[in-house]
PDB file of N, CA, C and O in Angstrom:
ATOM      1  N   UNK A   1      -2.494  27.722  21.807  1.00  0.00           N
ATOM      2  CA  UNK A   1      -2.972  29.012  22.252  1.00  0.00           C
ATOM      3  C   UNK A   1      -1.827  29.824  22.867  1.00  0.00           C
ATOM      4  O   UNK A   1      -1.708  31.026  22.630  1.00  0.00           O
ATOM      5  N   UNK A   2      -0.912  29.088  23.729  1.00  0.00           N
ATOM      6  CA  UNK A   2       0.130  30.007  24.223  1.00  0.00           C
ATOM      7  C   UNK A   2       0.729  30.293  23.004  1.00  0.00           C
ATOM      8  O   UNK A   2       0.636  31.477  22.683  1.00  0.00           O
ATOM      9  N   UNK A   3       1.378  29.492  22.147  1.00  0.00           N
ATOM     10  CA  UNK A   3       1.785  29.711  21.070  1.00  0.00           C
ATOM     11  C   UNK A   3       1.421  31.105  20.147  1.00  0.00           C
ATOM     12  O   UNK A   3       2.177  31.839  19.510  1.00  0.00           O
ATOM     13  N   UNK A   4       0.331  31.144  20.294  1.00  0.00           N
ATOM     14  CA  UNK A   4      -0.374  32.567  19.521  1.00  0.00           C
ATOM     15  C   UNK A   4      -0.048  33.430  20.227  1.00  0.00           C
ATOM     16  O   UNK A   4       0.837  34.236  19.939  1.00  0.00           O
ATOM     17  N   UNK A   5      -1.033  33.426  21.837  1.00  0.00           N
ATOM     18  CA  UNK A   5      -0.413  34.668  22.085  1.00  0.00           C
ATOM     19  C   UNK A   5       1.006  34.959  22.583  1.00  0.00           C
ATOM     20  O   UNK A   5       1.205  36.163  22.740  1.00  0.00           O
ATOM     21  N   UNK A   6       1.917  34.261  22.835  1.00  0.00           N
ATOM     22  CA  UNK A   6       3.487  35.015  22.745  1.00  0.00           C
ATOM     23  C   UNK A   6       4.095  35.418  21.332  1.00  0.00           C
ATOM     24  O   UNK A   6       5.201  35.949  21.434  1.00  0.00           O
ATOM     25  N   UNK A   7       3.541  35.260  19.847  1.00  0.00           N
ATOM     26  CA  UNK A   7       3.490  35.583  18.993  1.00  0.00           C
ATOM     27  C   UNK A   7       3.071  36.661  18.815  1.00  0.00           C
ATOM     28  O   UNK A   7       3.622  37.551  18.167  1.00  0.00           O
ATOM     29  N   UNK A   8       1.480  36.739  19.673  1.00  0.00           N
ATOM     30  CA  UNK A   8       1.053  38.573  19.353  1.00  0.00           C
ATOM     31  C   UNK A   8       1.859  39.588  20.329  1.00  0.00           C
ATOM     32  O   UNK A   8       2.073  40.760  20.020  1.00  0.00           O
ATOM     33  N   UNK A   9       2.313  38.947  21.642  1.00  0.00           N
ATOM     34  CA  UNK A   9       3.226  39.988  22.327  1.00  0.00           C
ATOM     35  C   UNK A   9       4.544  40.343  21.510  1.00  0.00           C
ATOM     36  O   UNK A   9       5.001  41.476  21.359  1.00  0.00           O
ATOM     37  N   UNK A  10       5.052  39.188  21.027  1.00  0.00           N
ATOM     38  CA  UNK A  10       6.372  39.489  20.497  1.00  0.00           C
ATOM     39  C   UNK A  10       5.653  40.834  19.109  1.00  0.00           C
ATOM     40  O   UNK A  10       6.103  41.947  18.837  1.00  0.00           O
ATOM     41  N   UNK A  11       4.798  40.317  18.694  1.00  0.00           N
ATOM     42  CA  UNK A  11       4.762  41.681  17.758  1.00  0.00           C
ATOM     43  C   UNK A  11       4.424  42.652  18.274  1.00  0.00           C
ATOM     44  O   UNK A  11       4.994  43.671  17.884  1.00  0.00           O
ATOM     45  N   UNK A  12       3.493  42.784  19.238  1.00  0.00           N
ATOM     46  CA  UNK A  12       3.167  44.080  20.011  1.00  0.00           C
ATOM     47  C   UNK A  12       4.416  44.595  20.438  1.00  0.00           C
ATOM     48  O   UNK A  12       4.489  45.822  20.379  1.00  0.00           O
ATOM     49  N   UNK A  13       5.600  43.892  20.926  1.00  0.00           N
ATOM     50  CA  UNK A  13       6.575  44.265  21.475  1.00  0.00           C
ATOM     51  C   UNK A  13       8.053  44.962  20.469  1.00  0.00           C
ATOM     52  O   UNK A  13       8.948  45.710  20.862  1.00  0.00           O
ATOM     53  N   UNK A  14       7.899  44.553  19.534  1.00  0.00           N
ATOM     54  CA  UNK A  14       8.971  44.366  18.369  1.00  0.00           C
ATOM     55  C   UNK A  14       8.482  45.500  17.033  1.00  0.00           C
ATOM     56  O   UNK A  14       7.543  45.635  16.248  1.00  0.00           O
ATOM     57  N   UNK A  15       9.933  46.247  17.414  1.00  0.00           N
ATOM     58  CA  UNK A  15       9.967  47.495  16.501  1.00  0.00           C
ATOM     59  C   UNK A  15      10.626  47.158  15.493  1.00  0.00           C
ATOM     60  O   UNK A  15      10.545  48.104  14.709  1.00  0.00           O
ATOM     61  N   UNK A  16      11.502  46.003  14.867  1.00  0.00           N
ATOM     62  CA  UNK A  16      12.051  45.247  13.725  1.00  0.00           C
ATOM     63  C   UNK A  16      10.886  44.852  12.801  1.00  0.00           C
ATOM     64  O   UNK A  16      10.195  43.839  12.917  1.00  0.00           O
ATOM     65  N   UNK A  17      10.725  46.273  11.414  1.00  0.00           N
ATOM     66  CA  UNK A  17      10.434  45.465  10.661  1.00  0.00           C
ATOM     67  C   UNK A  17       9.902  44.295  10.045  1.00  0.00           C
ATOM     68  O   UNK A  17       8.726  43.965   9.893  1.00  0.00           O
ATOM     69  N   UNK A  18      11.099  43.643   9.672  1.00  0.00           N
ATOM     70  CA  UNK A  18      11.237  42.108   9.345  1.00  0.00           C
ATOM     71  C   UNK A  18      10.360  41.189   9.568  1.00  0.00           C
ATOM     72  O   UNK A  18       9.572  40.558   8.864  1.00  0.00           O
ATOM     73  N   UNK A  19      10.815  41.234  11.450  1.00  0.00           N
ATOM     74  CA  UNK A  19      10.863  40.445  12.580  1.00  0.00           C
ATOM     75  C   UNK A  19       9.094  40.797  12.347  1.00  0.00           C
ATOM     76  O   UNK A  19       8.498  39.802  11.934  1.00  0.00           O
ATOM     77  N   UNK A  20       8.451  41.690  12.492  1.00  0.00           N
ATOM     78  CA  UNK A  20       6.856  41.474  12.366  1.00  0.00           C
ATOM     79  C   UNK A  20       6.725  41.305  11.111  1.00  0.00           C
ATOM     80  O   UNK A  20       6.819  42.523  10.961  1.00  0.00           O
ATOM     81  N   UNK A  21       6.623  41.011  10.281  1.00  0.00           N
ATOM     82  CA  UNK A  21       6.073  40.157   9.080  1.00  0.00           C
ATOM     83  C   UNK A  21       6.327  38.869   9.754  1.00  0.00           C
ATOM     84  O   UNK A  21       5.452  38.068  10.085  1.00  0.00           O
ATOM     85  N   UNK A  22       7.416  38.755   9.905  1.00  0.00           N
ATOM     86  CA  UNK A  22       7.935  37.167  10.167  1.00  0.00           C
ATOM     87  C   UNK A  22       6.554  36.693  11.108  1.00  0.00           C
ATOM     88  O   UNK A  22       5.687  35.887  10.769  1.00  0.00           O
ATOM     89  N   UNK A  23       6.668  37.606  12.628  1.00  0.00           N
ATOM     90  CA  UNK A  23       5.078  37.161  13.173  1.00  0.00           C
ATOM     91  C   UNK A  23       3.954  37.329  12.333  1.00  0.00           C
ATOM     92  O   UNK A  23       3.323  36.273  12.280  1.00  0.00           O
ATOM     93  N   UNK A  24       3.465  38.201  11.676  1.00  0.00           N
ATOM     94  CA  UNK A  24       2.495  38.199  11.321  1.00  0.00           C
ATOM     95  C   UNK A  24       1.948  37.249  10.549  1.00  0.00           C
ATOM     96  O   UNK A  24       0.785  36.863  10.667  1.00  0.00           O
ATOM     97  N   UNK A  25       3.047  36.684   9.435  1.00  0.00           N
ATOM     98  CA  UNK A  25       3.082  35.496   8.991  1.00  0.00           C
ATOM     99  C   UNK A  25       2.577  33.727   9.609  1.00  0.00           C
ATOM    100  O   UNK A  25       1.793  32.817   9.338  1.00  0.00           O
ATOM    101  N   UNK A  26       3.455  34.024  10.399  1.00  0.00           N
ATOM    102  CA  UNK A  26       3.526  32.920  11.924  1.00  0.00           C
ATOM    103  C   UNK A  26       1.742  32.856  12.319  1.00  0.00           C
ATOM    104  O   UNK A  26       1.025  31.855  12.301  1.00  0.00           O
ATOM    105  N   UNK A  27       1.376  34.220  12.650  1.00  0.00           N
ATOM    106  CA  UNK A  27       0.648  34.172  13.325  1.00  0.00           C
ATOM    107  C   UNK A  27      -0.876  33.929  12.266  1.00  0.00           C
ATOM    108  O   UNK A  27      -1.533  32.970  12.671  1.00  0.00           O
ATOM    109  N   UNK A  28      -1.245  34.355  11.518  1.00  0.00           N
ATOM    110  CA  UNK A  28      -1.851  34.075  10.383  1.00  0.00           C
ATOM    111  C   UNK A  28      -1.753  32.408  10.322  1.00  0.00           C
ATOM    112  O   UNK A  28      -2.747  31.822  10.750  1.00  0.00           O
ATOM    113  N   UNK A  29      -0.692  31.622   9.850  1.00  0.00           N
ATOM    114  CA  UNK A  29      -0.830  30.524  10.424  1.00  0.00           C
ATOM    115  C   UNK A  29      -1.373  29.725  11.457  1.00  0.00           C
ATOM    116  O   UNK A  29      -1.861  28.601  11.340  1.00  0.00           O
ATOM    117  N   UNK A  30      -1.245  30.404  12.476  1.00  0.00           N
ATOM    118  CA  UNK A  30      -1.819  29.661  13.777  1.00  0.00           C
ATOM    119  C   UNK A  30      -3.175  29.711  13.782  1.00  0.00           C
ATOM    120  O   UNK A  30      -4.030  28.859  14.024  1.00  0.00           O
ATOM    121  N   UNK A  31      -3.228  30.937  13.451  1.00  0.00           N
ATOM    122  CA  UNK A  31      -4.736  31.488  13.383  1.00  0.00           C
ATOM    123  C   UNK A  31      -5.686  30.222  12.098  1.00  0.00           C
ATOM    124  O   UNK A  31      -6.618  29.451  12.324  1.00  0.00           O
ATOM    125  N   UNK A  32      -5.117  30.432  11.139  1.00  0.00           N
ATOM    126  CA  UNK A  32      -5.813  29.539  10.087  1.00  0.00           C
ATOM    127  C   UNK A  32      -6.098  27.592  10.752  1.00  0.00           C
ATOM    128  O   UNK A  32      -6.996  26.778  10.540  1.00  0.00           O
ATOM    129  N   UNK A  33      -4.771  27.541  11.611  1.00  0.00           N
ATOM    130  CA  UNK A  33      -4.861  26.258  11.879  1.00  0.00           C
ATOM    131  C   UNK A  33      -5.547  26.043  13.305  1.00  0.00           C
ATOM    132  O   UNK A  33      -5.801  24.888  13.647  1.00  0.00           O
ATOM    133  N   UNK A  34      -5.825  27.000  14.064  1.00  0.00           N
ATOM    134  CA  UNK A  34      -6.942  27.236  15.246  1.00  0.00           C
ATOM    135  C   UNK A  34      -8.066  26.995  14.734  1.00  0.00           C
ATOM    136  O   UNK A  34      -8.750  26.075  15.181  1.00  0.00           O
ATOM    137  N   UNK A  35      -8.625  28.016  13.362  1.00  0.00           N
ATOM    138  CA  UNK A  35     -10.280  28.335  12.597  1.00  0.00           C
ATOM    139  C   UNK A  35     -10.206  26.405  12.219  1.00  0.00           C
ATOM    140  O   UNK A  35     -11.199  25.725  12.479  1.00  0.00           O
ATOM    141  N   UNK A  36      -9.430  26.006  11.848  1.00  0.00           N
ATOM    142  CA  UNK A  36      -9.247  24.139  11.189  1.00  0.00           C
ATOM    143  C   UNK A  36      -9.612  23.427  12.355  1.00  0.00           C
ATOM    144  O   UNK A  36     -10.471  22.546  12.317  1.00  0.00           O
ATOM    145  N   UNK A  37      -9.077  23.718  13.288  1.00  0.00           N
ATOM    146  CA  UNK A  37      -9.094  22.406  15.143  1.00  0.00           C
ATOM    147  C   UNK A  37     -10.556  22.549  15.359  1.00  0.00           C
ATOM    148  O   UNK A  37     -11.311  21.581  15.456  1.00  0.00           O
ATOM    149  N   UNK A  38     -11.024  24.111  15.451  1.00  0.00           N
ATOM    150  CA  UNK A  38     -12.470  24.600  15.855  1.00  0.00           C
ATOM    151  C   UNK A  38     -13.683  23.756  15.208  1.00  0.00           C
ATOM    152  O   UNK A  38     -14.504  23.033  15.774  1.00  0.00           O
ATOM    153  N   UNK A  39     -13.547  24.049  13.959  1.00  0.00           N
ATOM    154  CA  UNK A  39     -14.419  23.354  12.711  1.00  0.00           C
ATOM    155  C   UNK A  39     -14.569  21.971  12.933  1.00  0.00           C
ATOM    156  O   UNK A  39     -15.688  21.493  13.117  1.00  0.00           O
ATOM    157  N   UNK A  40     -13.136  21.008  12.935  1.00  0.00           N
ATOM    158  CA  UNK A  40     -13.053  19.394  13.554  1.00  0.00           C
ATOM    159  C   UNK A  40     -13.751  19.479  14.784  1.00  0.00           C
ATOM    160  O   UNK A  40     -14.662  18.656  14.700  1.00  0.00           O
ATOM    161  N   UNK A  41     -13.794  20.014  15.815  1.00  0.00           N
ATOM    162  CA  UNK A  41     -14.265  19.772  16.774  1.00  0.00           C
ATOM    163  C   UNK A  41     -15.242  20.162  16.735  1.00  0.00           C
ATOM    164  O   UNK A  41     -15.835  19.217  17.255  1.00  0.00           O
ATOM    165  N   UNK A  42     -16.335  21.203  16.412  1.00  0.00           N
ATOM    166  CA  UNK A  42     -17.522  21.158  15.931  1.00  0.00           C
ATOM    167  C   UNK A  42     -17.952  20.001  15.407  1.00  0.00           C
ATOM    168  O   UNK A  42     -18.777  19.453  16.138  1.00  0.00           O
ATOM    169  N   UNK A  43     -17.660  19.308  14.226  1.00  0.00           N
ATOM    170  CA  UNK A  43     -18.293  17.724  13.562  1.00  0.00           C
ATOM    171  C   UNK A  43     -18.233  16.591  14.793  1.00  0.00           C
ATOM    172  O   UNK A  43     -19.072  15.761  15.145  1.00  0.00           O
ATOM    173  N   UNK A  44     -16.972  16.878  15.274  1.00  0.00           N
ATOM    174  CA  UNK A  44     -16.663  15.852  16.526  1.00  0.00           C
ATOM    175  C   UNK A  44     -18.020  15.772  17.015  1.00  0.00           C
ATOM    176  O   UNK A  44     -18.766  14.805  16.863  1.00  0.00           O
ATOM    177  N   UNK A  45     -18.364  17.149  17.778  1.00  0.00           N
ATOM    178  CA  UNK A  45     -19.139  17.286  18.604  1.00  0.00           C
ATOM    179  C   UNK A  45     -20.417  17.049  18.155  1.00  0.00           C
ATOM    180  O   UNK A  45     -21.246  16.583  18.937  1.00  0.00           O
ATOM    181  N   UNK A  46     -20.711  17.308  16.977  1.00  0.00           N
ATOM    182  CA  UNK A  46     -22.019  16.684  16.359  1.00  0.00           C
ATOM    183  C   UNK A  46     -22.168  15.288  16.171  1.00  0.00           C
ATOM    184  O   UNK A  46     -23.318  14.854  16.109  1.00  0.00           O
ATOM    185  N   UNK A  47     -21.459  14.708  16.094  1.00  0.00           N
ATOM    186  CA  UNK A  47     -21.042  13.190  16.294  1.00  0.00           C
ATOM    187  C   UNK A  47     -21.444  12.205  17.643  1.00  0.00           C
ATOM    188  O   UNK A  47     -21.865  11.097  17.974  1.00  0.00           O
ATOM    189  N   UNK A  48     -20.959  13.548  18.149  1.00  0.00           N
ATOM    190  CA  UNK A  48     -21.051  12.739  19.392  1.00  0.00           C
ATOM    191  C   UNK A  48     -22.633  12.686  20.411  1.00  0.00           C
ATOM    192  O   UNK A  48     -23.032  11.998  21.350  1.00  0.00           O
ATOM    193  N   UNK A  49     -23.181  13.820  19.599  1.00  0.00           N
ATOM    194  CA  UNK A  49     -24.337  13.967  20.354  1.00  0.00           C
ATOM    195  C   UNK A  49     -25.396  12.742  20.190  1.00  0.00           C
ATOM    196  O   UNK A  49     -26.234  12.285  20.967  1.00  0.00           O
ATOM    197  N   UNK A  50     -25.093  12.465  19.126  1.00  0.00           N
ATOM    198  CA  UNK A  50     -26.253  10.810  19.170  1.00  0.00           C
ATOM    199  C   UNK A  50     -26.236  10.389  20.359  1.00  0.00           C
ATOM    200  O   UNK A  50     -27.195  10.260  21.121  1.00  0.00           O
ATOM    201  N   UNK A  51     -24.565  10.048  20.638  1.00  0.00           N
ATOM    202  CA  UNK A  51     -24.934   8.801  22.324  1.00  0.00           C
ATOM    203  C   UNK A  51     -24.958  10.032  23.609  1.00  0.00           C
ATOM    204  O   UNK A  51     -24.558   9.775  24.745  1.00  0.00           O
ATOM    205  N   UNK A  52     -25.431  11.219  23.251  1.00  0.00           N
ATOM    206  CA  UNK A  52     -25.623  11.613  24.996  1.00  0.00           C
ATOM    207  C   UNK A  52     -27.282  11.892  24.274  1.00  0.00           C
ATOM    208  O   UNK A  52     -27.225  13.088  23.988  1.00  0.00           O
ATOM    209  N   UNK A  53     -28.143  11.584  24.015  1.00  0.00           N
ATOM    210  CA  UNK A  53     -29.142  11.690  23.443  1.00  0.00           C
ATOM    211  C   UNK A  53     -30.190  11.354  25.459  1.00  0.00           C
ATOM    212  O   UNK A  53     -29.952  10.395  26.194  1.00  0.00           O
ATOM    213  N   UNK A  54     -31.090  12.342  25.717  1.00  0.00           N
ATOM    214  CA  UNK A  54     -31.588  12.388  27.146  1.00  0.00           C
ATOM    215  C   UNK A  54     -32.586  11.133  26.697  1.00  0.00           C
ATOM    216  O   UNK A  54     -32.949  10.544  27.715  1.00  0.00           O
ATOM    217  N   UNK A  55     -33.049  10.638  25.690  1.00  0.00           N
ATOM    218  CA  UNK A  55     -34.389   9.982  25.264  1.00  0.00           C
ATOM    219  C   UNK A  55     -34.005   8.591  25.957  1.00  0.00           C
ATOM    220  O   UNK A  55     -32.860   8.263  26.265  1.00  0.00           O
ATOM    221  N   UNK A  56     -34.956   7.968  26.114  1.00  0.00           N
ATOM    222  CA  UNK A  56     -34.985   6.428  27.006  1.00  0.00           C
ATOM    223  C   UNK A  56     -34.748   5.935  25.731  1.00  0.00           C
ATOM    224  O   UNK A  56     -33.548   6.092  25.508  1.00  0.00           O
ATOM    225  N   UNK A  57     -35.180   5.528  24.991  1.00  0.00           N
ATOM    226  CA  UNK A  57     -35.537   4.897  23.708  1.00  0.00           C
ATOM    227  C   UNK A  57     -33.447   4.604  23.021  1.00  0.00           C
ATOM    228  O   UNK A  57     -32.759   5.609  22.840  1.00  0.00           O
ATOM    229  N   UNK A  58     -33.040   3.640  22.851  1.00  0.00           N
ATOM    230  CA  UNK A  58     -31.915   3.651  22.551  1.00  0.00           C
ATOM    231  C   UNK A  58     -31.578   3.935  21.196  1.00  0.00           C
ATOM    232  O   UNK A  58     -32.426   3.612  20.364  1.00  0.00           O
ATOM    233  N   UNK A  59     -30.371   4.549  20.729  1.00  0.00           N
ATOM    234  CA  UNK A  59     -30.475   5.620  19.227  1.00  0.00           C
ATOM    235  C   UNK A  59     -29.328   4.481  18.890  1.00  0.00           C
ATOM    236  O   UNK A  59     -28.465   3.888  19.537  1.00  0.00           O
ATOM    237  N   UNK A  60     -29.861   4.502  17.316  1.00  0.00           N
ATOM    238  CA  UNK A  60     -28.563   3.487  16.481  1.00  0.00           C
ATOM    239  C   UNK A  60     -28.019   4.272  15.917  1.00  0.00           C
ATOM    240  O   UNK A  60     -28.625   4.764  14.965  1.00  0.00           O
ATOM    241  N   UNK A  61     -26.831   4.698  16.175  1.00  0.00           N
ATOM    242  CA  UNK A  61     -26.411   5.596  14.780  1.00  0.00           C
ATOM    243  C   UNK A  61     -25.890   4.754  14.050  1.00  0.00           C
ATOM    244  O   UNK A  61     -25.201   3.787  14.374  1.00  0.00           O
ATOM    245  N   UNK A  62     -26.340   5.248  12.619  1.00  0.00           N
ATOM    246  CA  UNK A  62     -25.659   5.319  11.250  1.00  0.00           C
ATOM    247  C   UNK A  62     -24.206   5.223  10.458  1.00  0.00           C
ATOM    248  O   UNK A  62     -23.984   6.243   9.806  1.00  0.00           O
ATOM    249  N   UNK A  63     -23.333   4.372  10.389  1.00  0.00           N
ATOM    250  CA  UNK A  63     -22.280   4.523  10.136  1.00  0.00           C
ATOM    251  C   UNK A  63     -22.393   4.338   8.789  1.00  0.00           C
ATOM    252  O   UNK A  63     -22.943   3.424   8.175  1.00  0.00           O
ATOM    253  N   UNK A  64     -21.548   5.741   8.216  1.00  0.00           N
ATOM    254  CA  UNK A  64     -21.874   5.623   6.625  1.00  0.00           C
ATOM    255  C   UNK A  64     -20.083   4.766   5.861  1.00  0.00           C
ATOM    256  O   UNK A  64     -18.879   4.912   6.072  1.00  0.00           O
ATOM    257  N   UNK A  65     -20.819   4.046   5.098  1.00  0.00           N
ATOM    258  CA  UNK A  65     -19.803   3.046   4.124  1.00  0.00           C
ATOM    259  C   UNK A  65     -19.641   3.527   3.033  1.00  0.00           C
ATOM    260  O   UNK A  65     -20.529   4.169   2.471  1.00  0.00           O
ATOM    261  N   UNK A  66     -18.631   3.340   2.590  1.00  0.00           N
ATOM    262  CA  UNK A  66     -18.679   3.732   0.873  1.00  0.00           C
ATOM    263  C   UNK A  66     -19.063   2.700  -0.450  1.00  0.00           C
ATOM    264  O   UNK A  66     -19.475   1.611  -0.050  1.00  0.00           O
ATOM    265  N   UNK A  67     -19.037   2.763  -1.184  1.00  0.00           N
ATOM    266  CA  UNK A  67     -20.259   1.739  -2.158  1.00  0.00           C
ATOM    267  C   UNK A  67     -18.830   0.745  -2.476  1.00  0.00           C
ATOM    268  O   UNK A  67     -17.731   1.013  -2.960  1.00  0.00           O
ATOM    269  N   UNK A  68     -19.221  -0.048  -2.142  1.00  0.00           N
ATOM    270  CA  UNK A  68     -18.398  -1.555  -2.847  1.00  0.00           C
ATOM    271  C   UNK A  68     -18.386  -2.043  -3.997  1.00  0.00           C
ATOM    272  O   UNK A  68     -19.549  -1.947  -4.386  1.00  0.00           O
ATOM    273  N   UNK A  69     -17.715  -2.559  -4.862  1.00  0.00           N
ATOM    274  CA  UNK A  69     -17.220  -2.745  -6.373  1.00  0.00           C
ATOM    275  C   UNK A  69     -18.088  -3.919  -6.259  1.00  0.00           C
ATOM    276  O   UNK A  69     -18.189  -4.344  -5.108  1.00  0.00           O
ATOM    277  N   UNK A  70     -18.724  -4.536  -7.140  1.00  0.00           N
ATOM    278  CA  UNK A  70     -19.013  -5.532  -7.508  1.00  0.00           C
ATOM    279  C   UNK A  70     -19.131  -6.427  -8.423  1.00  0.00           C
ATOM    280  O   UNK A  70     -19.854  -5.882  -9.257  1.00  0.00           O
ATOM    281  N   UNK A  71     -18.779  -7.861  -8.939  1.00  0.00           N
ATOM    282  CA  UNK A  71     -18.695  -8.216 -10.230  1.00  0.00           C
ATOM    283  C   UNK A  71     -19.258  -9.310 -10.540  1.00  0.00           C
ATOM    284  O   UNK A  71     -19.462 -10.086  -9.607  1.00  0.00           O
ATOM    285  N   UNK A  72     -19.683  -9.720 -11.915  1.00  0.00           N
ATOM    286  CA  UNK A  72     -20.523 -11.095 -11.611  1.00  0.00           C
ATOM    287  C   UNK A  72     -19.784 -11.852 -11.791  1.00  0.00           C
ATOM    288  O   UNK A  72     -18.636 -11.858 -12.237  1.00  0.00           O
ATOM    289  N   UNK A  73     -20.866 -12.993 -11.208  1.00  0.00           N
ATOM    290  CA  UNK A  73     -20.086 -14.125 -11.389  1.00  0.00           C
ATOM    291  C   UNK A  73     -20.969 -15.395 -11.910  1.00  0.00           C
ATOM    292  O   UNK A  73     -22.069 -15.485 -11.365  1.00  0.00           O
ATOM    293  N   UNK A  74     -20.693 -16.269 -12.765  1.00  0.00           N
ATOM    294  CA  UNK A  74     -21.282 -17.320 -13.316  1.00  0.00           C
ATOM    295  C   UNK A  74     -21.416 -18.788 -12.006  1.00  0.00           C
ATOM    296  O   UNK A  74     -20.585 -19.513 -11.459  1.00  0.00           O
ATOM    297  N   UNK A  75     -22.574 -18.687 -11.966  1.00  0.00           N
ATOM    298  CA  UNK A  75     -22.571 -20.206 -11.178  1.00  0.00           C
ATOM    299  C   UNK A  75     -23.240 -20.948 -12.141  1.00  0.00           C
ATOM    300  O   UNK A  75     -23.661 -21.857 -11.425  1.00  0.00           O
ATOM    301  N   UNK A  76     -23.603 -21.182 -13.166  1.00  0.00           N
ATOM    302  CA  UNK A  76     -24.302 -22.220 -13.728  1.00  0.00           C
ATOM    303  C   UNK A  76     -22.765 -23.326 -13.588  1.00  0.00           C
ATOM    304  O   UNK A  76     -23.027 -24.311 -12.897  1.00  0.00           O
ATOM    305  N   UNK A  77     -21.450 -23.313 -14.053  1.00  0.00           N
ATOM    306  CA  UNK A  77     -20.756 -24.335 -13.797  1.00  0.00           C
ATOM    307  C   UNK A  77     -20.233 -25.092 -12.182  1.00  0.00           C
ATOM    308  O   UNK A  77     -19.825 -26.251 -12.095  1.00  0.00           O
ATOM    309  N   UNK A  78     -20.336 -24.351 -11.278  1.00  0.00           N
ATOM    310  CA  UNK A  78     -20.678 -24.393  -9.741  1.00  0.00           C
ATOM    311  C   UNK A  78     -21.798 -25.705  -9.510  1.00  0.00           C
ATOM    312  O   UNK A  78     -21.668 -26.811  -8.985  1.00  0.00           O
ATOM    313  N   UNK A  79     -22.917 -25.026 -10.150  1.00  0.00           N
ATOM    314  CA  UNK A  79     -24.140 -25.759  -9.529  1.00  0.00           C
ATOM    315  C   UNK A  79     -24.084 -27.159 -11.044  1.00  0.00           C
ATOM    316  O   UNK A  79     -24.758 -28.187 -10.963  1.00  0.00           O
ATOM    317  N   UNK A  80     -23.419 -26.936 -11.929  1.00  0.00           N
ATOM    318  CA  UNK A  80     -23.979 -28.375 -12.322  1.00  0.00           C
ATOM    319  C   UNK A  80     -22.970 -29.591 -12.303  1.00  0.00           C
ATOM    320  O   UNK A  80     -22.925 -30.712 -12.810  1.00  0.00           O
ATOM    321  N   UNK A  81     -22.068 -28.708 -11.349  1.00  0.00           N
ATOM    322  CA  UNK A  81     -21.202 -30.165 -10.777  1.00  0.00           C
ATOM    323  C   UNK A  81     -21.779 -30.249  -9.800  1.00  0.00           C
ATOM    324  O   UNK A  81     -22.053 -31.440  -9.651  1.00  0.00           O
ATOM    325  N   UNK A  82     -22.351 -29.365  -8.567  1.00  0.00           N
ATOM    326  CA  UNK A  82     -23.120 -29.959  -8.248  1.00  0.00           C
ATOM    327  C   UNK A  82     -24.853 -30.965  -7.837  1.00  0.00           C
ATOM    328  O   UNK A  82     -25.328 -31.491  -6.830  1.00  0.00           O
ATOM    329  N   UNK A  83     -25.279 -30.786  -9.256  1.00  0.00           N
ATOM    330  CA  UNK A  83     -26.481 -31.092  -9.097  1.00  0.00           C
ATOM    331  C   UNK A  83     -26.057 -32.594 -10.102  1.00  0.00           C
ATOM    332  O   UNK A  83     -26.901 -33.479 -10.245  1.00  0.00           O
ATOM    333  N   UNK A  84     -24.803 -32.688 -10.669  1.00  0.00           N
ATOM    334  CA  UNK A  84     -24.357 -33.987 -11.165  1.00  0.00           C
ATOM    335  C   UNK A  84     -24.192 -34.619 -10.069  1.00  0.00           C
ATOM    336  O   UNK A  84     -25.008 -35.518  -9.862  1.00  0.00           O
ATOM    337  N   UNK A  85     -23.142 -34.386  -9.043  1.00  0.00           N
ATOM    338  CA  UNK A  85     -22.935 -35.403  -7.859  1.00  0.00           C
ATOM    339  C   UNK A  85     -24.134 -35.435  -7.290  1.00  0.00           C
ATOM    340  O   UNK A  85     -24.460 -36.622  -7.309  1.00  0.00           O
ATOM    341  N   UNK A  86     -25.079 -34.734  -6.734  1.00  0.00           N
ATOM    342  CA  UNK A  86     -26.260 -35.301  -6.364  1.00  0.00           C
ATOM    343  C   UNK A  86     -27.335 -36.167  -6.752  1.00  0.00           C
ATOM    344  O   UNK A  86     -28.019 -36.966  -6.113  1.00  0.00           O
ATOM    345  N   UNK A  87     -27.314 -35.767  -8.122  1.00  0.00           N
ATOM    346  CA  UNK A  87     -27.793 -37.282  -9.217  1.00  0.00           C
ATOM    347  C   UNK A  87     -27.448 -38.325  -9.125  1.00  0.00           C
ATOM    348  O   UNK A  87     -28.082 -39.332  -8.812  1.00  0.00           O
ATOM    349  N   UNK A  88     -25.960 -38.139  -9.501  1.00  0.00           N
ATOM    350  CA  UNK A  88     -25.016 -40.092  -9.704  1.00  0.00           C
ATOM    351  C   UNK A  88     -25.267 -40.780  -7.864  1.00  0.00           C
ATOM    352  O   UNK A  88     -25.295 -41.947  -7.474  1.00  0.00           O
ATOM    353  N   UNK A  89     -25.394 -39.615  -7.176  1.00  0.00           N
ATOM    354  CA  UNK A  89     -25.194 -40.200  -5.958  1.00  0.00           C
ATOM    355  C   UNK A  89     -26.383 -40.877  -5.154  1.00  0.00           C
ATOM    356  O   UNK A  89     -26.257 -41.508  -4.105  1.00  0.00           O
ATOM    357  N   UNK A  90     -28.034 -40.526  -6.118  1.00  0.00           N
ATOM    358  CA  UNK A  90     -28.897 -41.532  -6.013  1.00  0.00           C
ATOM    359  C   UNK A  90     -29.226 -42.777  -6.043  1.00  0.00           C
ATOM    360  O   UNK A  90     -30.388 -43.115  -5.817  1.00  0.00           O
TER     361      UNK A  90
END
């Protein structure tokens, strides 16, 4: 924030041309990456409201996962070594 505004004084202040694009540029930046922090901290803050929740009743939140690969797999040779050793071993 200081950052911005000694950026808008220096342009308020500065009769060079150049030198204001150069801020205006600058400052357009800051600005875009302020509207970005705001937005994150909005979700933050929605986030966070589950655990200040006033209700007695205790809230689980939801943690979302992403879907896991999965592949098959054959146990018929697994299980008939072991359902052989359990045989011979009668």
């Amino acid at each position: 924030m200081r950052l911005r505004a000694g950026a808008e004084n220096l342009y308020k202040a500065t009769t060079n041309r150049k030198l204001r694009e150069t801020v205006a540029l600058e400052l357009s930046f800051v600005n875009s990456n302020l509207q970005l922090l705001k937005e994150q901290l909005a979700e933050l803050n929605s986030s966070v409201e589950v655990y200040q929740s006033e209700s007695s009743e205790p809230v689980m939140p939801m943690i979302p996962l992403g879907l896991k690969e999965t592949k098959e797999i054959d146990f018929r040779e697994p299980f008939k070594d072991i359902l052989k050793f359990h045989r011979v071993g009668k």
